[in-house]
py3Dmol code that shows the C-alpha trace and the ligand (Angstrom):
import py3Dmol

protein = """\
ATOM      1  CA  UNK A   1       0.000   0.000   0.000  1.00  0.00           C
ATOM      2  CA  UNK A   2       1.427   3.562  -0.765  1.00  0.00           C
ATOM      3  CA  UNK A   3      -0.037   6.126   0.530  1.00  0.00           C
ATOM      4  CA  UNK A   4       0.208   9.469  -1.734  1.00  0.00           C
ATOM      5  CA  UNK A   5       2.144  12.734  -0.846  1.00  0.00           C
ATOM      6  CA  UNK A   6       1.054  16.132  -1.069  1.00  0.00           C
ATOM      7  CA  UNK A   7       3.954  18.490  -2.209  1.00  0.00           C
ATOM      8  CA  UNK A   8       3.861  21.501   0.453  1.00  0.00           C
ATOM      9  CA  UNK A   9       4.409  25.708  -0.986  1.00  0.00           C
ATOM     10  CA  UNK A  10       8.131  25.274   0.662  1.00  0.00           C
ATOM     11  CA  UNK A  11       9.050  22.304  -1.880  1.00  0.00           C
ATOM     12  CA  UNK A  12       8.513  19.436   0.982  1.00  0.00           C
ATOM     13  CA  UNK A  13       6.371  16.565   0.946  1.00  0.00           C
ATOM     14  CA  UNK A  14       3.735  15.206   3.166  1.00  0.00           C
ATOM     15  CA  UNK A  15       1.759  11.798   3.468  1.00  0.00           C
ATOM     16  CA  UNK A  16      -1.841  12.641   2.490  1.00  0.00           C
ATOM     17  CA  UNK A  17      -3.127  10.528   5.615  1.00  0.00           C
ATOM     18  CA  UNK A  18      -1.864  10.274   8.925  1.00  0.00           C
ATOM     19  CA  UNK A  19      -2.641   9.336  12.467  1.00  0.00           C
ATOM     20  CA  UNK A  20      -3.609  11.385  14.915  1.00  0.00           C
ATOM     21  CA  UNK A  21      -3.662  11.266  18.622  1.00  0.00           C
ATOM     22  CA  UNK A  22      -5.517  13.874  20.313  1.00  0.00           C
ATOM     23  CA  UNK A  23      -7.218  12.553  23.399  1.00  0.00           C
ATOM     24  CA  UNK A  24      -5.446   9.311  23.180  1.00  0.00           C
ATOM     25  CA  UNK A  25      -3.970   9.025  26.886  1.00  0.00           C
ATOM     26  CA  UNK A  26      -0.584   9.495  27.433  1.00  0.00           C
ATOM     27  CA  UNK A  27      -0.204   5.646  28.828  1.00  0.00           C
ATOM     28  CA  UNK A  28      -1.803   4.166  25.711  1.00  0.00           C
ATOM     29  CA  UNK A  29      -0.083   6.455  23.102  1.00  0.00           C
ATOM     30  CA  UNK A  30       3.162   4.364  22.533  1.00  0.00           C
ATOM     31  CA  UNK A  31       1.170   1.358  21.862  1.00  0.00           C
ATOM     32  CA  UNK A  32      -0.950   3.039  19.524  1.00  0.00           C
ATOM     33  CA  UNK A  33       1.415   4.903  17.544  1.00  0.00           C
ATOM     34  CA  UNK A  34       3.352   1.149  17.342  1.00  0.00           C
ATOM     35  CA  UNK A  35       0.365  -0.293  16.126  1.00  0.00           C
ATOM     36  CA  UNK A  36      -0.358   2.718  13.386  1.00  0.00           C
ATOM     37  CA  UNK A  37       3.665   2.471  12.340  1.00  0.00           C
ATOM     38  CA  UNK A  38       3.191  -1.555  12.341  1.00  0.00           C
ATOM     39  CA  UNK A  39       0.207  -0.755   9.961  1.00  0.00           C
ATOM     40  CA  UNK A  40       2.275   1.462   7.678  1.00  0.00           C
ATOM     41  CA  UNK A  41       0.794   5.012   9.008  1.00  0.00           C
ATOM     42  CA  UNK A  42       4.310   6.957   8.846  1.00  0.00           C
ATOM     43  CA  UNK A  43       3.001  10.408   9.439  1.00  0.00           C
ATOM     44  CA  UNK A  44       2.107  11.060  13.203  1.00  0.00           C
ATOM     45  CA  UNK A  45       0.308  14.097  14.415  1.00  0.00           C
ATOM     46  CA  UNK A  46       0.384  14.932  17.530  1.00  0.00           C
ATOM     47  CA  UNK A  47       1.037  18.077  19.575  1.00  0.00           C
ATOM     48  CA  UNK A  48       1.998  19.350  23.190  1.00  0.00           C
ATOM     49  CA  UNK A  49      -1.316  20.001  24.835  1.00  0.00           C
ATOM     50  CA  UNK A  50      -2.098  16.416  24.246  1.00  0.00           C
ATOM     51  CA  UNK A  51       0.085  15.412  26.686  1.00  0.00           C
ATOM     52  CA  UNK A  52       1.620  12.618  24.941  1.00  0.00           C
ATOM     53  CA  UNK A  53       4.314  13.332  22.631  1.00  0.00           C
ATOM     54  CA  UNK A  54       6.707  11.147  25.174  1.00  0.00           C
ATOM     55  CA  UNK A  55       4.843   8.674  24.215  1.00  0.00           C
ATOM     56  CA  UNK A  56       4.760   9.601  20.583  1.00  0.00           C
ATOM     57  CA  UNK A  57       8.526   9.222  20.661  1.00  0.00           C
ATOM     58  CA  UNK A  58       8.796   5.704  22.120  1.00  0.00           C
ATOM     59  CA  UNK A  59       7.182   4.184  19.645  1.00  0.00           C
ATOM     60  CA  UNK A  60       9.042   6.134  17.114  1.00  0.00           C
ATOM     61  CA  UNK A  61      12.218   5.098  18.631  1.00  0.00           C
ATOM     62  CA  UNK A  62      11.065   1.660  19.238  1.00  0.00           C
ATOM     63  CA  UNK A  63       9.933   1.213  15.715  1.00  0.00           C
ATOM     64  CA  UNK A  64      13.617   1.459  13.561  1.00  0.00           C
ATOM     65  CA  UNK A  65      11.887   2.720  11.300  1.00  0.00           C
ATOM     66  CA  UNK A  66      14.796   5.220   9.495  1.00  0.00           C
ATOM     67  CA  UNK A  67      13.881   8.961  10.554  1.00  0.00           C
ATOM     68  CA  UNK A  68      13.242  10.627   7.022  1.00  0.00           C
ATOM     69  CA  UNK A  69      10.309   7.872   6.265  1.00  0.00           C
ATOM     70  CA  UNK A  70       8.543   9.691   9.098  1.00  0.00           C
ATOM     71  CA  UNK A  71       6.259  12.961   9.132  1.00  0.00           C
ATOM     72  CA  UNK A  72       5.822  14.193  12.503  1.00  0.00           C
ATOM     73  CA  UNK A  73       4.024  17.064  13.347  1.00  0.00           C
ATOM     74  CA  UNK A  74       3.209  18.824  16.925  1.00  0.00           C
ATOM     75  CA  UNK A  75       2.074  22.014  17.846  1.00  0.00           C
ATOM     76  CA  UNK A  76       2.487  25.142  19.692  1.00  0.00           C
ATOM     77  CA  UNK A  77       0.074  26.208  22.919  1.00  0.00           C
ATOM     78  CA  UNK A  78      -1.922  28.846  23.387  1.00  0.00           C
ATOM     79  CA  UNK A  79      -0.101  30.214  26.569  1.00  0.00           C
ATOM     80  CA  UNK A  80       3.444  30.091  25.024  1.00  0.00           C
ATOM     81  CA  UNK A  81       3.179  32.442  22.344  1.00  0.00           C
ATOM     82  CA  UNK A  82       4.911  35.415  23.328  1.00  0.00           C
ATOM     83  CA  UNK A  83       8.201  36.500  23.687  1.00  0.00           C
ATOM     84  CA  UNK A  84      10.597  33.589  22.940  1.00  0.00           C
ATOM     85  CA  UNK A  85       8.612  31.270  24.649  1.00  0.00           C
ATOM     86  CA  UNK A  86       8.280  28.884  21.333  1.00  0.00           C
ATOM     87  CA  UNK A  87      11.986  28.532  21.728  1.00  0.00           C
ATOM     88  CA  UNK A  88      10.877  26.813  24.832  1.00  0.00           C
ATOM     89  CA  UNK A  89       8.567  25.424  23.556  1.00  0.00           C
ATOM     90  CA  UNK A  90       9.845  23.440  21.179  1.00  0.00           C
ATOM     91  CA  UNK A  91      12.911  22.303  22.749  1.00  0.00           C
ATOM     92  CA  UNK A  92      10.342  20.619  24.838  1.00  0.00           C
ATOM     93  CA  UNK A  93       8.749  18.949  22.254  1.00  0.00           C
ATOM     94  CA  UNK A  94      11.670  17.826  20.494  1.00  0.00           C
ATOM     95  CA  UNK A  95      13.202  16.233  23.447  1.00  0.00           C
ATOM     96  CA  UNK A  96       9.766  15.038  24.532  1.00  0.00           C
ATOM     97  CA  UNK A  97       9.871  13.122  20.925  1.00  0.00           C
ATOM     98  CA  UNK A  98      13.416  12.164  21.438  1.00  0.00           C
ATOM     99  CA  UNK A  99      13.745  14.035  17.411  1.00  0.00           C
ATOM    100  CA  UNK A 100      16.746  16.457  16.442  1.00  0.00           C
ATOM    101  CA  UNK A 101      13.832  18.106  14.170  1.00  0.00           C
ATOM    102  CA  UNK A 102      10.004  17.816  13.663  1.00  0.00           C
ATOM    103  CA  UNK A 103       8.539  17.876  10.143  1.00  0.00           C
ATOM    104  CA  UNK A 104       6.046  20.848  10.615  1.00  0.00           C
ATOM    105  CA  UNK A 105       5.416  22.693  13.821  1.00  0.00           C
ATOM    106  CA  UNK A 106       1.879  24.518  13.990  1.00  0.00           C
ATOM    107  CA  UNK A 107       0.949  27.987  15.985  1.00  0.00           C
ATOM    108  CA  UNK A 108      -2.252  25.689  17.857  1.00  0.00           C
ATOM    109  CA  UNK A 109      -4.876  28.280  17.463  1.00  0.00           C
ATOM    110  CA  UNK A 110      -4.683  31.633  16.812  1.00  0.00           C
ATOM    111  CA  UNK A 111      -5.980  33.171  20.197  1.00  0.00           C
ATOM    112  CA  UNK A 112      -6.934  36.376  18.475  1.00  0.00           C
ATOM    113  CA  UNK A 113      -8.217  38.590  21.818  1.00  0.00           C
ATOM    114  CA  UNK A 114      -4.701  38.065  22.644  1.00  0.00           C
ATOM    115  CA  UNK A 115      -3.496  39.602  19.438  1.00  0.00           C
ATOM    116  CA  UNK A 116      -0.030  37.694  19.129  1.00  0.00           C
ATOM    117  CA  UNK A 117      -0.611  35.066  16.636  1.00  0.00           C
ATOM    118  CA  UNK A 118       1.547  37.104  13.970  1.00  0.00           C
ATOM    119  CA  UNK A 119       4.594  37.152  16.758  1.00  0.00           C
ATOM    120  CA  UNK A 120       4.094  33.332  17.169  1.00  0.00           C
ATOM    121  CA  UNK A 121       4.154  32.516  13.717  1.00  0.00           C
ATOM    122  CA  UNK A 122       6.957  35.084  13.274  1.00  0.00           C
ATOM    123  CA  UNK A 123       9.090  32.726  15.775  1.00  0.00           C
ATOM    124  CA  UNK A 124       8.285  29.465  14.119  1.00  0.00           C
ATOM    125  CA  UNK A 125       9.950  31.002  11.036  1.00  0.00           C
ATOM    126  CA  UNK A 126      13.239  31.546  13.400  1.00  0.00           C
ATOM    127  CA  UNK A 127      12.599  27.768  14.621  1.00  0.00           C
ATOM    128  CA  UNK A 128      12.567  26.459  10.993  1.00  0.00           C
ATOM    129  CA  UNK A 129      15.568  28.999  10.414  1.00  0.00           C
ATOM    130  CA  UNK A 130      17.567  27.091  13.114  1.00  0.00           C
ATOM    131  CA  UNK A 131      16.707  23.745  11.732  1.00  0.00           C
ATOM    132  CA  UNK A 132      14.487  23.064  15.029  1.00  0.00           C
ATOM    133  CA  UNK A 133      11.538  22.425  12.420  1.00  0.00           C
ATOM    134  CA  UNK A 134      11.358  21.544   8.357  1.00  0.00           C
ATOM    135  CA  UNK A 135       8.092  23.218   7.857  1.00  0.00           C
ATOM    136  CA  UNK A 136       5.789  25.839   9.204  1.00  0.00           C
ATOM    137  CA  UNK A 137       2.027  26.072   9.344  1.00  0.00           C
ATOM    138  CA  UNK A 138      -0.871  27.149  11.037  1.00  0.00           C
ATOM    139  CA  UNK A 139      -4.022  25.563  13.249  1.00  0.00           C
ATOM    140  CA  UNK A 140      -7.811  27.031  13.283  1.00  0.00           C
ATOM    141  CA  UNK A 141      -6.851  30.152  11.563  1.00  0.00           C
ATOM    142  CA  UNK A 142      -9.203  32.386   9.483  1.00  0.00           C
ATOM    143  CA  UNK A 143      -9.049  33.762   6.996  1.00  0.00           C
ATOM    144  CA  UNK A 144      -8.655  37.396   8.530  1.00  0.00           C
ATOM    145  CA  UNK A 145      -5.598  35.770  10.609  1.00  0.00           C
ATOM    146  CA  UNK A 146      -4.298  34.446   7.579  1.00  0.00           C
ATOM    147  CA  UNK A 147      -4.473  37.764   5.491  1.00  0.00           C
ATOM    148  CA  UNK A 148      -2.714  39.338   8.526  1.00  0.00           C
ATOM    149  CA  UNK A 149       0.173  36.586   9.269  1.00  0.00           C
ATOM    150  CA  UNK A 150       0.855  36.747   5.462  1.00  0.00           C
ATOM    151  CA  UNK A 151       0.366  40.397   5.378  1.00  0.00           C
ATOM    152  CA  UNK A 152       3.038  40.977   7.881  1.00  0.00           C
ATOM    153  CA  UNK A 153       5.624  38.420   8.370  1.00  0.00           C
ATOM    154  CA  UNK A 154       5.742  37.833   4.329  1.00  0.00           C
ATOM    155  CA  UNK A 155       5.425  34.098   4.707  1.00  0.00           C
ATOM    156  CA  UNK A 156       2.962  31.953   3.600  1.00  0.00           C
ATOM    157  CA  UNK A 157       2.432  28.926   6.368  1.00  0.00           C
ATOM    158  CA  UNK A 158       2.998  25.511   4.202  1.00  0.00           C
ATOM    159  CA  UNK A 159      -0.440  24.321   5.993  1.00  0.00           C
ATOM    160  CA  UNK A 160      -3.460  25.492   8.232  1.00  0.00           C
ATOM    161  CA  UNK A 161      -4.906  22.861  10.081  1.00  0.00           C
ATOM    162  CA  UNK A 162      -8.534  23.245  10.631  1.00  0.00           C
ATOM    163  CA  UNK A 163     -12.048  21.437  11.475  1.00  0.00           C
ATOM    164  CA  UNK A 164     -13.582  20.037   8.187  1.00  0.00           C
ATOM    165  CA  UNK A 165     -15.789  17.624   8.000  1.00  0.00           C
ATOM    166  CA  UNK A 166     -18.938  16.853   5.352  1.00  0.00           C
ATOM    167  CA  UNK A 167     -21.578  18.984   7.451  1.00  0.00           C
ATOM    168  CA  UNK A 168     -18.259  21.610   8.369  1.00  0.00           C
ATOM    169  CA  UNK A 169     -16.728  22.460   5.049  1.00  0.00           C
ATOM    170  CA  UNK A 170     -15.240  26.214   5.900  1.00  0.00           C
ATOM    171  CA  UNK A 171     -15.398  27.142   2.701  1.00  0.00           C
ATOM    172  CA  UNK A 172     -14.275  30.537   2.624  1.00  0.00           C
ATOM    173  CA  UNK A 173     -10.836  29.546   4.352  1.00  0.00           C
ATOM    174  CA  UNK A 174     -10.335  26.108   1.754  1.00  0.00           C
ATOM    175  CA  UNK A 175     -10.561  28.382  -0.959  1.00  0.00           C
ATOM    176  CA  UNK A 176      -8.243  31.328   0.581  1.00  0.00           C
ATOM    177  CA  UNK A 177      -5.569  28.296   1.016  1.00  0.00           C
ATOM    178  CA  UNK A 178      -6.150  26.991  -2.760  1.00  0.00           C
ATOM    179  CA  UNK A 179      -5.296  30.523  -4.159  1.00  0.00           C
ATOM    180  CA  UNK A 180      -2.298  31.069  -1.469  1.00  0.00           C
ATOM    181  CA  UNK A 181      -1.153  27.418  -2.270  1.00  0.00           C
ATOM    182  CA  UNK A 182      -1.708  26.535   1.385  1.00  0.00           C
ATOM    183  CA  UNK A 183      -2.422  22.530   2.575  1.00  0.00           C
ATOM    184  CA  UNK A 184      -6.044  22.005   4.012  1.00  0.00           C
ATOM    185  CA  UNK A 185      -5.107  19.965   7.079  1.00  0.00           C
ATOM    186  CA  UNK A 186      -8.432  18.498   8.062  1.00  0.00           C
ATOM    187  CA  UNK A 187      -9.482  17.811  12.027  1.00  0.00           C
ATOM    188  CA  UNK A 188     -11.814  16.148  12.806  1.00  0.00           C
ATOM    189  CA  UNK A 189     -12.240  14.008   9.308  1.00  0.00           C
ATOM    190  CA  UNK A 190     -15.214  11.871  10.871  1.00  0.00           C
ATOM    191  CA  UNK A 191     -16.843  15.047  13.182  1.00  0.00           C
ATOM    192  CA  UNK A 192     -15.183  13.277  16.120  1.00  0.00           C
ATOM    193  CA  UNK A 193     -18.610  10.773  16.041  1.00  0.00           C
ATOM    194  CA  UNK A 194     -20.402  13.712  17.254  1.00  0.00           C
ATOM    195  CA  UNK A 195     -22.788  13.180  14.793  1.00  0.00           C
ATOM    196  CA  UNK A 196     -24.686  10.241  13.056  1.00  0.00           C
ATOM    197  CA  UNK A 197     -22.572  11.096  10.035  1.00  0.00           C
ATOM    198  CA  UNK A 198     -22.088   7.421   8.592  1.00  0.00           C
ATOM    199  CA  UNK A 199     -26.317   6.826   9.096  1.00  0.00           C
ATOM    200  CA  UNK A 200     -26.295  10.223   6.448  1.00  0.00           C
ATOM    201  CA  UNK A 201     -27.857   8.390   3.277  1.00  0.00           C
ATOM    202  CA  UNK A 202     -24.674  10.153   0.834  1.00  0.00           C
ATOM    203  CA  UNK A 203     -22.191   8.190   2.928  1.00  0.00           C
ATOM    204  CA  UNK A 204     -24.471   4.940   3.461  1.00  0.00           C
ATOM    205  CA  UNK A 205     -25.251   4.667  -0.380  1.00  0.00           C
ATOM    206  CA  UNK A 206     -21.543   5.454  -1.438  1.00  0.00           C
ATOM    207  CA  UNK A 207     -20.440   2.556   1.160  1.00  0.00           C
ATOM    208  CA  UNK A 208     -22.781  -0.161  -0.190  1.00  0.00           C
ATOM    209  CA  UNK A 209     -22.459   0.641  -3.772  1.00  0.00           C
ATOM    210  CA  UNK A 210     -18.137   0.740  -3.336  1.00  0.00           C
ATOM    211  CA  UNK A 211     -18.506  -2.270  -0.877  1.00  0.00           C
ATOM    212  CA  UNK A 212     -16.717  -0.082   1.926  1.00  0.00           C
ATOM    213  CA  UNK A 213     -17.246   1.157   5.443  1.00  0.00           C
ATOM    214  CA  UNK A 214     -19.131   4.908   6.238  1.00  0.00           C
ATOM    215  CA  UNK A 215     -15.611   5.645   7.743  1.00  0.00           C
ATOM    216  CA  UNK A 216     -13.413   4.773   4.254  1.00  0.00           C
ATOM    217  CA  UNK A 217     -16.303   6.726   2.108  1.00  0.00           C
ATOM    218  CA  UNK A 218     -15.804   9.992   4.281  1.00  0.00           C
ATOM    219  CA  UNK A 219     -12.172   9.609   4.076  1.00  0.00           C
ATOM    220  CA  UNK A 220     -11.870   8.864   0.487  1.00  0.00           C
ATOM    221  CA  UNK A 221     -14.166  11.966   0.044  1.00  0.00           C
ATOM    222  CA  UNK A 222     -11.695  13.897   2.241  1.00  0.00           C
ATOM    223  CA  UNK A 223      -8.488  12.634   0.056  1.00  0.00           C
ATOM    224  CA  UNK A 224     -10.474  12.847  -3.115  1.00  0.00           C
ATOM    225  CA  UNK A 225     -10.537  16.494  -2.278  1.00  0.00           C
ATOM    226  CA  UNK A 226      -7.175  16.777  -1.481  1.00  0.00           C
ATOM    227  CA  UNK A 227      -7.110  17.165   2.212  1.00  0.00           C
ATOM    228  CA  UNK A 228      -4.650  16.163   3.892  1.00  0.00           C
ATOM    229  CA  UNK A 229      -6.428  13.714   6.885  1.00  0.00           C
ATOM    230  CA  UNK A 230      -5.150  11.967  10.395  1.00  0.00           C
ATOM    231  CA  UNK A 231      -8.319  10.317  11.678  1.00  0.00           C
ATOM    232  CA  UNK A 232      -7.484   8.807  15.136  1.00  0.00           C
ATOM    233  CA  UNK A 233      -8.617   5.389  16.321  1.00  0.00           C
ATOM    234  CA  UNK A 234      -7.413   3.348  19.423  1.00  0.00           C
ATOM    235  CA  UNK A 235      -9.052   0.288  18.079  1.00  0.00           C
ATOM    236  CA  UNK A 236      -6.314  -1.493  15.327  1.00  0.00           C
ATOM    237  CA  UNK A 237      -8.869  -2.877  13.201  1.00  0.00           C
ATOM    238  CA  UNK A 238     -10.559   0.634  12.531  1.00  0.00           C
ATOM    239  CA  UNK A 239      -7.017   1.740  12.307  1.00  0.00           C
ATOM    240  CA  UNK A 240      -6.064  -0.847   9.310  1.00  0.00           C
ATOM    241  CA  UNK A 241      -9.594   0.374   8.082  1.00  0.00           C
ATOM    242  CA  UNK A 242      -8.692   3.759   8.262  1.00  0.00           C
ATOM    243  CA  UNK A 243      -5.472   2.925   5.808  1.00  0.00           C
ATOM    244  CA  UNK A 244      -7.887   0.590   3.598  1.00  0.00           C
ATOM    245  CA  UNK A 245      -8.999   3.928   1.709  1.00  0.00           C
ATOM    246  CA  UNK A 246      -7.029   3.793  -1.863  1.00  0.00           C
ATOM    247  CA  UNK A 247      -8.594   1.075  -3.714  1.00  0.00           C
ATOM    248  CA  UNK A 248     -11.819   2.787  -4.809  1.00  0.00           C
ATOM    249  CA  UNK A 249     -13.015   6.191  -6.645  1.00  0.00           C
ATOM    250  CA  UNK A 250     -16.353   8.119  -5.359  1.00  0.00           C
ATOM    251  CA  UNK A 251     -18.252   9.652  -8.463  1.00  0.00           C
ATOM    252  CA  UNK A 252     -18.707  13.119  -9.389  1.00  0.00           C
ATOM    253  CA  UNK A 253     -22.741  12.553  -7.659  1.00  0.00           C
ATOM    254  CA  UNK A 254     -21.393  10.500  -5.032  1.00  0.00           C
ATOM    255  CA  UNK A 255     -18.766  13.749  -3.745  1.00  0.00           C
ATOM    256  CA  UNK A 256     -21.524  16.123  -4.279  1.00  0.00           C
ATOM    257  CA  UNK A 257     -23.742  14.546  -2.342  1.00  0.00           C
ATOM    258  CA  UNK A 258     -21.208  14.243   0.788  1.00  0.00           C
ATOM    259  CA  UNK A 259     -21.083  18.030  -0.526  1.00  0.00           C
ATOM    260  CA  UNK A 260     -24.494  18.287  -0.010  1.00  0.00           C
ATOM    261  CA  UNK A 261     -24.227  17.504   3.768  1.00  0.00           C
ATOM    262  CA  UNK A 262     -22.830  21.170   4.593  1.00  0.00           C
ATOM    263  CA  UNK A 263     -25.015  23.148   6.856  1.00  0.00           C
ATOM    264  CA  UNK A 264     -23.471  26.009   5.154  1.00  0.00           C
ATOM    265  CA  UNK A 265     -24.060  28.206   8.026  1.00  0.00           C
ATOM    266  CA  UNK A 266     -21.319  27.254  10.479  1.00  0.00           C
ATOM    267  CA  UNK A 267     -23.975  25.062  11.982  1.00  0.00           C
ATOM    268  CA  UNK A 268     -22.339  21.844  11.341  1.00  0.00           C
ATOM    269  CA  UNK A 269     -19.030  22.619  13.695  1.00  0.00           C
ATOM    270  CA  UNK A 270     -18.609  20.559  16.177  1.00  0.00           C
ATOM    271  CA  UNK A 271     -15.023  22.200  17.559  1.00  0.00           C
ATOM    272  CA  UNK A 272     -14.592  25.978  19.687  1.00  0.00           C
ATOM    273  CA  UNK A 273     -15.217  28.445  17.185  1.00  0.00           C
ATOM    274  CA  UNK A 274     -11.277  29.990  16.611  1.00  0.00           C
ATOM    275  CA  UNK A 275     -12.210  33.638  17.795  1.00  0.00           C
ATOM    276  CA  UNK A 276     -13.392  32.081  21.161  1.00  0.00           C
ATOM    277  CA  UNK A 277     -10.315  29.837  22.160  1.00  0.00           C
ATOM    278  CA  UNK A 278      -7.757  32.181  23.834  1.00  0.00           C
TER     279      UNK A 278
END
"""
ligand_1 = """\
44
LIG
P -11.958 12.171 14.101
O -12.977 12.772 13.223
O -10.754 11.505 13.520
O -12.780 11.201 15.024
C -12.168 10.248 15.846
C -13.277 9.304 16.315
O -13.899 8.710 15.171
C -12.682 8.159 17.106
O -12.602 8.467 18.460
C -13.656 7.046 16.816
O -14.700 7.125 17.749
C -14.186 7.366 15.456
N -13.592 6.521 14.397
C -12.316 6.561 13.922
N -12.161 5.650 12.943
C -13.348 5.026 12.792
C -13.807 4.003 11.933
N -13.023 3.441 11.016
N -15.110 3.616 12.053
C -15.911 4.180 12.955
N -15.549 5.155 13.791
C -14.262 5.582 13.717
O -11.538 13.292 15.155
P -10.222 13.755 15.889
O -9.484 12.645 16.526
O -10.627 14.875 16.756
O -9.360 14.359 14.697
C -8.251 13.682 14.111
C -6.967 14.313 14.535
O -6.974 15.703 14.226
C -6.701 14.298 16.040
O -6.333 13.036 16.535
C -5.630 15.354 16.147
O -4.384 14.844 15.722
C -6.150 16.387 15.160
N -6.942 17.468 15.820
C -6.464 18.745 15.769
C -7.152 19.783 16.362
C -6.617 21.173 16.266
O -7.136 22.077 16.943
N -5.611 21.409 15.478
C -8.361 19.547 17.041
C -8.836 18.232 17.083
C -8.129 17.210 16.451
"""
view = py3Dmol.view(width=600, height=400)
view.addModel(protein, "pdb")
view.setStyle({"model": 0}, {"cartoon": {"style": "trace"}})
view.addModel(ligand_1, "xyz")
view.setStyle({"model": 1}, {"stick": {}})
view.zoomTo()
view.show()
């Protein structure tokens, strides 16, 4: 099984799907990650407020597998923006991961009523300066945060990683980051199971008629579109299913009809909205 690459706007490349391990606890997390790197899952997502990039590393250094085969990503905290505090930051994380270098390090959310996502992002391009990280991006930014980072630092963050989902499509900031050439990370592929997504009949009907599960149709939707995806699963046979996802094609109907699913209004979040996280 290969799993494809995006190409990032700083000439790097990323596996399209990944694993991700928010809210998996920090006891679990090196037998999970060894169980998505025994699958083949090489890209790891994972990021300090989680609590369990120690983990993260074990199983990384457990693993053999060689270093540049991996993609792993973590993420900067709300509280540690200022000043040089990502310097601290990631030092932390890196040693936490037991890695010389992460693959892309993310500002977490943008925290806007404390007006210093521009500063943060402005240190993570110092960080990737000093080799500390290969890429830059972005988490839950808008696209009025995005106009401004861009605006003033003169860098365009490789990816923003953001809540998207069939009834969440944030369509205004997907189609900011297709004319900025910036990666759609997607969070929250599935809606976190917070709603009866797979019961939706454009996901049921895809799934019989491709002979797959609700969870492969939404994530072949997801790569179909080019998002770049890290659905997390404790549970190894939804995490082999979860890899299972490149041997079928959804139609032209079958993709607008997952389309079809977005409340259009914001409605259909199931996250904090980024302007109230802070
Ligand atoms: P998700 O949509 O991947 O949902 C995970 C849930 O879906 C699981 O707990 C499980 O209940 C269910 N599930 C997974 N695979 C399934 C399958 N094959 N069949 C049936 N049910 C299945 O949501 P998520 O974990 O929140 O998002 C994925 C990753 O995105 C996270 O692990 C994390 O790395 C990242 N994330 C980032 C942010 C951010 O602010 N940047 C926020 C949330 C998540």
């Amino acid at each position: 099984m290969t799993i494809p690459t995006i190409t990032l706007n700083d000439g790097f490349t990323i596996p399209q799907l990944g694993y991700g391990v928010f809210k998996v606890p920090a006891a679990e997390t090196e037998k999970a990650v060894s169980e998505a790197l025994e699958a083949g899952y090489r890209h790891i997502d994972t990021a300090a407020i989680y609590g369990n990039e120690e983990g993260v590393g074990a199983a990384i250094a457990k693993s053999g597998i060689a270093r540049d085969e991996l993609f792993i990503t973590t993420k900067l905290w709300n509280d540690r923006h200022d000043g040089d505090e990502p310097n601290a930051a990631i030092a932390e994380s890196l040693e936490k991961l037991g890695l010389e270098q992460v693959d892309l390090y993310l500002v977490h959310w943008p925290t806007p009523a404390n007006d210093n996502y521009v500063h943060a992002f402005a240190k993570l391009i110092e960080l990737r300066e000093q080799g500390l990280t290969r890429s830059i991006g972005v988490s839950n930014y808008l696209v009025e945060h995005l106009e401004r980072v861009v605006s003033e630092t003169g860098v365009t963050p490789a990816v923003n990683q953001i809540e998207l989902h069939p009834a969440y499509q944030q369509r205004d900031v997907v189609a900011w980051a297709a004319d900025h050439g910036v990666g759609i990370e997607a969070w929250g592929p599935l809606g976190q199971g917070k709603y009866d997504l797979f019961g939706m009949p454009a996901v049921a009907d895809a799934a019989a008629a491709h002979g797959k599960a609700p969870a492969q149709i939404v994530l072949g939707w997801h790569l179909q579109k080019g998002n770049i995806v890290f659905p997390k699963s404790v549970h190894a046979e939804r995490l082999r299913q979860n890899l299972d996802v490149f041997d079928f094609t959804l139609t032209d109907a079958e993709i607008a009809a997952i389309d079809s699913i977005d409340s259009l209004d914001g409605s259909g979040r199931v996250g904090s909205h980024p302007n109230d996280v802070n």
